[in-house]
N, CA, C and O of each residue as an XYZ file, in Angstrom:
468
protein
N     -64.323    -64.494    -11.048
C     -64.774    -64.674    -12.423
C     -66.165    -64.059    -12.565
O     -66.961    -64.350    -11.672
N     -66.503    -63.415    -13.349
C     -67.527    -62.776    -13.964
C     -68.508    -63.877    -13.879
O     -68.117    -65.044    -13.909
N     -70.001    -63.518    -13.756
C     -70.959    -64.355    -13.665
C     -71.240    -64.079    -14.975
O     -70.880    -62.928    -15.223
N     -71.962    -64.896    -16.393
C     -72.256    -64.922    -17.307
C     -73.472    -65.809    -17.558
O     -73.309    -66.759    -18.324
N     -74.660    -65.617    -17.012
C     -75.518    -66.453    -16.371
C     -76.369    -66.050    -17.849
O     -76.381    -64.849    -18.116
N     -77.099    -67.018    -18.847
C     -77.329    -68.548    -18.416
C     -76.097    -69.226    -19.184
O     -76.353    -70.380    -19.528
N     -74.642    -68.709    -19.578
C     -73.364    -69.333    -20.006
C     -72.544    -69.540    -19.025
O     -72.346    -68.692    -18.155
N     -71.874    -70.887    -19.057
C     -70.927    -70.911    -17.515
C     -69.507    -70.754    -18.414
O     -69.469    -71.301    -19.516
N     -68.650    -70.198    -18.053
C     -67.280    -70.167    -18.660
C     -66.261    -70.814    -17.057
O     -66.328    -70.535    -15.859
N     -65.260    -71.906    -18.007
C     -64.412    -73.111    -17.413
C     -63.044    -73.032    -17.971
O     -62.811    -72.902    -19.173
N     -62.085    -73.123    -16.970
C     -60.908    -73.307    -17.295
C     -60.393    -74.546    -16.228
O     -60.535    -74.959    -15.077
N     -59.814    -74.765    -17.280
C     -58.991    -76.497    -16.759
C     -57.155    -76.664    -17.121
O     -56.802    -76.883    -18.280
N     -56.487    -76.576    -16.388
C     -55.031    -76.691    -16.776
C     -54.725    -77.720    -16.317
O     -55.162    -78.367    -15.366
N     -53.585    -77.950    -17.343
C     -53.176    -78.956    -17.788
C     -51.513    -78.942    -17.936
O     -51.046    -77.897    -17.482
N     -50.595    -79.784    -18.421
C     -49.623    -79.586    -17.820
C     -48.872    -78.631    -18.929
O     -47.737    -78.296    -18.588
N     -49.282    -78.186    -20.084
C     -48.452    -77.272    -20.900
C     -49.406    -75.868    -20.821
O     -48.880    -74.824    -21.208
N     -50.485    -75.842    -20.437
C     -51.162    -74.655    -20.640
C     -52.565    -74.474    -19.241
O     -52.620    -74.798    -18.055
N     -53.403    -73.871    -20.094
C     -54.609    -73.271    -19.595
C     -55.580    -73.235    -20.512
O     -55.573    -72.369    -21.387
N     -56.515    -74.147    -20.431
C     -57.798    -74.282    -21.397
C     -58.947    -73.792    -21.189
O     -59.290    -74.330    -20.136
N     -60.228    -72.733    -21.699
C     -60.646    -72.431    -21.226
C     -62.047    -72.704    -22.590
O     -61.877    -72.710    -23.810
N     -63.885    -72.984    -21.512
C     -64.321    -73.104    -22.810
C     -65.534    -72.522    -21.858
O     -65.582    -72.661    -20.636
N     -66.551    -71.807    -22.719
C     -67.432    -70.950    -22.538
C     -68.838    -71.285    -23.288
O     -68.996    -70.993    -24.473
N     -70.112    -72.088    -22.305
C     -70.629    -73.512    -22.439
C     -71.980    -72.346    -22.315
O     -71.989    -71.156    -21.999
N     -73.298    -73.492    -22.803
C     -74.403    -73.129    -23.030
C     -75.441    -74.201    -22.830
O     -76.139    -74.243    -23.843
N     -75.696    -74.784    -22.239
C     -76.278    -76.078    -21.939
C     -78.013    -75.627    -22.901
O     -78.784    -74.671    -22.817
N     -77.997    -76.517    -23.493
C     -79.224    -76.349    -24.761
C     -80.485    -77.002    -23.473
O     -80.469    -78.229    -23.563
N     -81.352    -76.608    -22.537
C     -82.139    -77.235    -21.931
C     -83.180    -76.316    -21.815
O     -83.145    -75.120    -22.105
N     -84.501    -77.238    -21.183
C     -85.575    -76.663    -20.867
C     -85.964    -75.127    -21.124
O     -86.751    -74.613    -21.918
N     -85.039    -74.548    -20.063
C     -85.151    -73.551    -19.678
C     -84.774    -72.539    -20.851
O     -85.378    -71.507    -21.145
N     -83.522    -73.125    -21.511
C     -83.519    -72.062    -22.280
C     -83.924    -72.141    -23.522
O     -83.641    -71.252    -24.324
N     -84.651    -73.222    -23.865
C     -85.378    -73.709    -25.373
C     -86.535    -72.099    -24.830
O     -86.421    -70.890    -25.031
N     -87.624    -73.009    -24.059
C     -88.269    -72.081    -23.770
C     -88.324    -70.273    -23.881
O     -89.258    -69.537    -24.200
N     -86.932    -69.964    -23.481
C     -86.696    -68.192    -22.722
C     -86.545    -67.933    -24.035
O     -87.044    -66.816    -24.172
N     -85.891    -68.549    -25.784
C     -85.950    -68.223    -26.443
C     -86.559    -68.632    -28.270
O     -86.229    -68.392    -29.431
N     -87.780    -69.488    -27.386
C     -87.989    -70.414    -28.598
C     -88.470    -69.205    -29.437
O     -88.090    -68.994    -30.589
N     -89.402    -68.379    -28.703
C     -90.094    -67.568    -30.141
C     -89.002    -67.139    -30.888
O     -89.065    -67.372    -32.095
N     -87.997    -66.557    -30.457
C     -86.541    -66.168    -31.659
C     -86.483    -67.307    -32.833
O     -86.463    -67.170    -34.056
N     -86.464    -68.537    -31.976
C     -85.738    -69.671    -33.321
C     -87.048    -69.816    -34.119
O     -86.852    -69.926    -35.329
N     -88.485    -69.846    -33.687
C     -89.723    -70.584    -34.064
C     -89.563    -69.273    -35.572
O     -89.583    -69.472    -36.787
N     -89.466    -68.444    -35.054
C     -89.434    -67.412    -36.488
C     -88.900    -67.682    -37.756
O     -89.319    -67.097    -38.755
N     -87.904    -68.620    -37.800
C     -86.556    -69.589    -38.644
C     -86.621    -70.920    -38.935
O     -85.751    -71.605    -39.472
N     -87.676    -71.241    -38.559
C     -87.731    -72.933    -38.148
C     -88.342    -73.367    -39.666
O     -88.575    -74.565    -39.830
N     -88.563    -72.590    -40.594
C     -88.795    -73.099    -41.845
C     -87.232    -73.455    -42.514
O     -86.981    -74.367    -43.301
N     -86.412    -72.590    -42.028
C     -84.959    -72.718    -42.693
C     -84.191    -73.935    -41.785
O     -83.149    -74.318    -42.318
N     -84.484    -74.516    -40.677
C     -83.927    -75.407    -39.632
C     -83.306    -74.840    -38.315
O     -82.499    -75.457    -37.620
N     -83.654    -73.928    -38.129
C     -83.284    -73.677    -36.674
C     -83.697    -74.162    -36.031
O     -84.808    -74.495    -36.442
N     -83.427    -74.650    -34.676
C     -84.558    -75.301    -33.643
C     -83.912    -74.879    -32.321
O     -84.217    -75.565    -31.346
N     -83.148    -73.957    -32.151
C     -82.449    -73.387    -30.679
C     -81.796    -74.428    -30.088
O     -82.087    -74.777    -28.944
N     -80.968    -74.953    -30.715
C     -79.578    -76.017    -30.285
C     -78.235    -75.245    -30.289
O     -77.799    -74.133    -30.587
N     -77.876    -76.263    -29.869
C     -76.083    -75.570    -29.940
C     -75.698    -75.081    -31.317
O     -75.372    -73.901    -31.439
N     -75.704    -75.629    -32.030
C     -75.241    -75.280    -33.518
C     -75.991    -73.639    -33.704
O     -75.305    -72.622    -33.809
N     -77.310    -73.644    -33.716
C     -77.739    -72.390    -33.578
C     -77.207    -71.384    -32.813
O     -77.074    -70.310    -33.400
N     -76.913    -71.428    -31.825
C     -75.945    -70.085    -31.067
C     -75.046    -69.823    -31.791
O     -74.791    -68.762    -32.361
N     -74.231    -71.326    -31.804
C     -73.329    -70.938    -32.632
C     -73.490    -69.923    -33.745
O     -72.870    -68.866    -33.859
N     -74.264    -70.330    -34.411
C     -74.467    -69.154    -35.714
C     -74.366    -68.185    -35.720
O     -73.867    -67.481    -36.598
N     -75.034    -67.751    -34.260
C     -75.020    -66.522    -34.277
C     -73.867    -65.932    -33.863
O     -73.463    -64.827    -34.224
N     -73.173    -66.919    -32.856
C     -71.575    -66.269    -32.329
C     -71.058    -65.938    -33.735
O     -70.564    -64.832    -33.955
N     -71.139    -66.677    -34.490
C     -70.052    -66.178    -35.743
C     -70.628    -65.118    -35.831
O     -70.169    -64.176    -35.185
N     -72.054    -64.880    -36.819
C     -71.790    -63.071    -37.013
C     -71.598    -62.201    -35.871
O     -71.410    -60.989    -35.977
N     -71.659    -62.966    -34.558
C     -71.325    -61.793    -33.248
C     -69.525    -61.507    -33.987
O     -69.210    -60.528    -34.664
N     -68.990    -62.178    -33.762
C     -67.468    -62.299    -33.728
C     -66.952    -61.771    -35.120
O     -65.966    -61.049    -34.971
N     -67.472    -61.982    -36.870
C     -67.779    -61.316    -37.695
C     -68.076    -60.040    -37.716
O     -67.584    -59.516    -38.715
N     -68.697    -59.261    -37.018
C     -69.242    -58.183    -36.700
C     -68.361    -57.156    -35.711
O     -67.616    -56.184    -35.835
N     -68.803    -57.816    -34.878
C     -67.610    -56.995    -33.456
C     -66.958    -57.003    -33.188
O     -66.319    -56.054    -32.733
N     -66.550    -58.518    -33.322
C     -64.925    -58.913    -32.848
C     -64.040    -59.646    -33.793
O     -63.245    -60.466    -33.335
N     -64.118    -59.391    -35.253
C     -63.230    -60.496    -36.035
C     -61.756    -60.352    -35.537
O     -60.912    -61.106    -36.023
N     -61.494    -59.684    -34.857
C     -59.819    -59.817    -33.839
C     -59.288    -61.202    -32.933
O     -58.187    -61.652    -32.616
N     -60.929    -61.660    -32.677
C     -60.594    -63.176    -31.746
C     -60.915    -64.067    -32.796
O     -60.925    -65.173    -32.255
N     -61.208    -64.216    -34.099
C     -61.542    -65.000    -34.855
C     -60.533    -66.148    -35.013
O     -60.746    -67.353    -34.877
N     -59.649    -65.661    -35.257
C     -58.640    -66.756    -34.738
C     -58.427    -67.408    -33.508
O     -58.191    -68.604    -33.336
N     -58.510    -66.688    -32.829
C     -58.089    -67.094    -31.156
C     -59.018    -68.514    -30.230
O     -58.814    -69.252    -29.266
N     -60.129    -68.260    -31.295
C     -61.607    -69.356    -30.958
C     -61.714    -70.484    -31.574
O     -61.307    -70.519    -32.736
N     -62.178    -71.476    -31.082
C     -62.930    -72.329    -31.791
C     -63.961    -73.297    -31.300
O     -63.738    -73.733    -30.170
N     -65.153    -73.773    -31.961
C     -66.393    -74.231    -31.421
C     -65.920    -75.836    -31.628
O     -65.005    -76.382    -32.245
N     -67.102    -76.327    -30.730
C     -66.956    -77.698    -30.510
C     -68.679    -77.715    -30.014
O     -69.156    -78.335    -29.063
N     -69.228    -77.030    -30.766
C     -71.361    -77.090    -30.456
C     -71.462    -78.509    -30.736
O     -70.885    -79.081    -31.661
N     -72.298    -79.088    -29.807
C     -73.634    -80.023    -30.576
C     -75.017    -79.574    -30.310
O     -75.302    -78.409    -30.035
N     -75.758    -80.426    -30.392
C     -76.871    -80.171    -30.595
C     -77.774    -80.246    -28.992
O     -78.989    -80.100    -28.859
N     -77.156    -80.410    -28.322
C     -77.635    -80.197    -26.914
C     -76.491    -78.916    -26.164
O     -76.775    -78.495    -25.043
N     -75.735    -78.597    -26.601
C     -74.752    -77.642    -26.223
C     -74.114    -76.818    -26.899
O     -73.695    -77.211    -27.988
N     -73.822    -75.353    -26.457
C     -73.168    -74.236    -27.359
C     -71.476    -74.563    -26.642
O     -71.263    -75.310    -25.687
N     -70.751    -74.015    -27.177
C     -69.210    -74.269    -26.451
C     -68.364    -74.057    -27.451
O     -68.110    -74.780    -28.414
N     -67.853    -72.791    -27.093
C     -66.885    -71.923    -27.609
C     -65.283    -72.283    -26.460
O     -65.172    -72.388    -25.238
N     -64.198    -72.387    -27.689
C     -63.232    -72.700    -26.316
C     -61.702    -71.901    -26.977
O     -61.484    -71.678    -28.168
N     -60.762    -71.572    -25.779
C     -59.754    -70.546    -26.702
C     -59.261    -70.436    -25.293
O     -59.744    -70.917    -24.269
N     -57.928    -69.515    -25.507
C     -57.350    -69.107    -23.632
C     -58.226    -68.169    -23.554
O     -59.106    -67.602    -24.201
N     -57.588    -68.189    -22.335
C     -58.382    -67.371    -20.879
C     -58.667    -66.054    -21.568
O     -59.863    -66.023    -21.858
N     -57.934    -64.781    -22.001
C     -57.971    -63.882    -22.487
C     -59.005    -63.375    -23.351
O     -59.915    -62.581    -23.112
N     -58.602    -64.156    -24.693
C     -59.736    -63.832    -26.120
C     -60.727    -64.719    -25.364
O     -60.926    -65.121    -26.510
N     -61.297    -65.211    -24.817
C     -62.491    -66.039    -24.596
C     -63.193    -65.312    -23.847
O     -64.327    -64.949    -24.160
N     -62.458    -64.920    -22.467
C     -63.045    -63.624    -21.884
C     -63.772    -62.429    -22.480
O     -64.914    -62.010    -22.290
N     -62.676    -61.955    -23.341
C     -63.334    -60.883    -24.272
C     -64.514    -61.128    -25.021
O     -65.336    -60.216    -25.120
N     -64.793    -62.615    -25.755
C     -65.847    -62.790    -26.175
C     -67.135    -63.025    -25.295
O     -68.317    -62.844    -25.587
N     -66.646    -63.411    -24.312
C     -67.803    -64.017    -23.557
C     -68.627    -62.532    -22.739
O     -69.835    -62.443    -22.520
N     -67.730    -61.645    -22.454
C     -68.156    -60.501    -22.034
C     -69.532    -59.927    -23.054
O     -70.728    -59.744    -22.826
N     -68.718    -59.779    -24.171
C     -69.576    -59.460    -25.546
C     -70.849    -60.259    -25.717
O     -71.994    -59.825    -25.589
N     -70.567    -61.204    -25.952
C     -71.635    -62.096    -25.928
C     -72.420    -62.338    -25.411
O     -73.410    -62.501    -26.124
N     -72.626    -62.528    -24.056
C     -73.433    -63.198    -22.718
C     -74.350    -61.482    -22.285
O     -75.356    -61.439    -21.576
N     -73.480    -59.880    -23.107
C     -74.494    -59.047    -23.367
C     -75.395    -58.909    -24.109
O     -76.495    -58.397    -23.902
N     -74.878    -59.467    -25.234
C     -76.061    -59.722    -26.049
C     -77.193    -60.580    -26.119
O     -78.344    -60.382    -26.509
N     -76.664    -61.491    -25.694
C     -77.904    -62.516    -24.969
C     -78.916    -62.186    -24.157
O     -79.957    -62.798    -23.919
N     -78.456    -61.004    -23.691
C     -79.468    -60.567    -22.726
C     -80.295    -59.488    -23.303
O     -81.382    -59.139    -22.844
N     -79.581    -58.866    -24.575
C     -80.234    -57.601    -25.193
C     -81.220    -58.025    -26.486
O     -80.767    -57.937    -27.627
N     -82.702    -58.527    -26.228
C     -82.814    -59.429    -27.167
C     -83.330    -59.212    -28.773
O     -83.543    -59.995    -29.698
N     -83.425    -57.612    -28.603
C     -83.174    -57.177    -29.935
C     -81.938    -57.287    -30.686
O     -81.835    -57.719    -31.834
N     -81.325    -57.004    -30.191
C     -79.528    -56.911    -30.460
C     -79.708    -58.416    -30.976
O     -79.861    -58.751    -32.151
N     -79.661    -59.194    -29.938
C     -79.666    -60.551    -30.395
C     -80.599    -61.221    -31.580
O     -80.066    -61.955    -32.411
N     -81.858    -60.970    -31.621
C     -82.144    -60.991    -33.190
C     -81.921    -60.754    -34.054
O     -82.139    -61.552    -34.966
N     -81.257    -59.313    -34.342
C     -80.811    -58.660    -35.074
C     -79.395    -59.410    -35.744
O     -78.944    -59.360    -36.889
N     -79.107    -59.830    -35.019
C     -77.526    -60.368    -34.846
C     -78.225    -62.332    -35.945
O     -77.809    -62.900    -36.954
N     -79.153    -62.580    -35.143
C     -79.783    -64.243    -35.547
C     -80.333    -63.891    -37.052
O     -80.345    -64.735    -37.948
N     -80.767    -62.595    -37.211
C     -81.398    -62.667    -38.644
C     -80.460    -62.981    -39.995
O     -80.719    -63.545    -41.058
N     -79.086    -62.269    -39.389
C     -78.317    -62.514    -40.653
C     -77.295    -64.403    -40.338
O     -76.607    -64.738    -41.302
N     -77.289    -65.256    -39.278
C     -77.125    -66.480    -38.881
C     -77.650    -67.067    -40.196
O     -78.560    -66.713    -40.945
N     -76.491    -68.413    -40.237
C     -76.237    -69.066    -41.521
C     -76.676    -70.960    -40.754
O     -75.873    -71.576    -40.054
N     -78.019    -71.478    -41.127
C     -78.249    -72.133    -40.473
C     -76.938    -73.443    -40.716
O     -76.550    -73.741    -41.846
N     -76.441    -74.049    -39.551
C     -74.982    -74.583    -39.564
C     -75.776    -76.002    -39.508
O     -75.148    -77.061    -39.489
């Protein structure tokens, strides 16, 4: 399995299928690595929680990939991001995604048009 570091992606089967969910643990470390992004927004309510990634996954997935739009669905709170879908479309997103996370223009770019959730 692909390392997608700081997202861990999990699959768990079960007795009709294969579940798979692609996690973001909202902590320390990564408040920090990206507060100045959210602090820029924080008049509108961002505060770099789960719900916030989220946001931005949608226009990621809006944008690049509305093909898995169906295939996904979130289950964020506010201490955690977590996108979950089969093995396949989740993969594909998480590939996408976990690049952009790292590209952090891309990734602003992507947060500026984010719909605070």
């Amino acid at each position: 399995m692909k390392n997608f570091t700081p997202f861990r992606f999990e699959c768990a089967e079960n007795e009709e299928d294969v579940s798979c969910s692609f996690l973001l643990d909202i902590d320390d470390d990564i408040i920090s690595e990206y507060e100045s992004m959210f602090a820029s927004r924080e008049e509108e309510g961002f505060e770099g929680n789960g719900y916030d990634w989220e946001a931005i996954a949608v226009v990621y997935l809006n944008e690049c990939a509305p093909e898995l739009i169906p295939l996904l669905d979130f289950d964020s709170e506010a201490g955690m991001f977590c996108v979950y879908g089969e093995e396949e479309p989740l993969t594909r997103f998480a590939e996408g995604f976990s690049e952009v996370a790292k590209d952090r223009d891309r990734l602003a770019d992507l947060f500026s048009r984010a719909e605070c959730i």
